[in-house]
N, C-alpha and C positions, 0 to 999 in steps of 0.2 A: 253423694255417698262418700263420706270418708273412709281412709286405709283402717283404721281400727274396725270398722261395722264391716268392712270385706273382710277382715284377717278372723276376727270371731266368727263370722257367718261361716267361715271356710274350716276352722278347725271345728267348728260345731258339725258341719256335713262329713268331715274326715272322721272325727269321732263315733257318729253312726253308720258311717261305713263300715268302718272296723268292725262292730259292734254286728252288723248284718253280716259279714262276710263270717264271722265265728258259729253265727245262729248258721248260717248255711254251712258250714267245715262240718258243725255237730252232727248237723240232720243226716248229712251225706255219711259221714263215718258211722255213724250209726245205721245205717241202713245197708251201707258194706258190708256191717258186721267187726269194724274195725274197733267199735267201741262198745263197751258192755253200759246198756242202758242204768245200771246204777250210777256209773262217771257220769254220765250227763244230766241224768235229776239230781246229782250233789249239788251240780254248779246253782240249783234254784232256789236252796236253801237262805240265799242273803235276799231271794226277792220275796219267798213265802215269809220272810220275816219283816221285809220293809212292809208287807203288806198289814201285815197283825197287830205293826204298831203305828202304822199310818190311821188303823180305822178305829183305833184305840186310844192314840194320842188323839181324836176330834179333827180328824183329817189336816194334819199341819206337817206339810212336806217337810219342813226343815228340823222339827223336830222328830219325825219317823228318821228322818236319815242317822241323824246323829244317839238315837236309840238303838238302830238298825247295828252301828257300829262298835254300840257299847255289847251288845247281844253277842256280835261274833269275837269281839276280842276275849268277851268273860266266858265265850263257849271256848275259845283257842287256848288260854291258860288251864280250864278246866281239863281241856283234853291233852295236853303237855305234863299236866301232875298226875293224870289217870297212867299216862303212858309209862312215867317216870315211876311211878308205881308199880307196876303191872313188872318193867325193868328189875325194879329192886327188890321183889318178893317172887319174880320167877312166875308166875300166873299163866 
């Protein structure tokens, strides 16, 4: 085993570390009460959309993802000019 196949195998396990220690921060804040259950189904919105266009695109991960991305960026300006709207007319 070469250092590159431990360095990735390593940041790949660090990676879903992270990724689990957040799912458990949620679960627990949320059950404290420290969190209002809409915060934490917002966060699921970039997975209910990988998923729509994973089974849409013909199940091709790399195409979902980069659909996944155009989805939120074209939802993020949409909601940036609604904002700037809402600003500029008082609403």
């Amino acid at each position: 085993m070469n250092i590159v196949s431990l360095s990735v195998g390593l940041a790949a396990l660090m990676i879903v570390g992270g990724v689990l220690a957040m799912i458990i921060s949620g679960i627990r804040s949320l059950t404290q009460g420290k969190q209002d259950f809409k915060r934490i189904a917002l966060m699921l919105v970039p997975v209910v959309v990988f998923v729509i266009t994973y089974f849409a695109l013909g199940q091709d991960f790399a195409k979902a993802g980069v659909m996944t991305a155009g989805v939120m960026m074209g939802g993020m300006i949409l909601t940036i000019f609604l904002t700037g709207l809402r600003g500029t007319f008082k609403f």
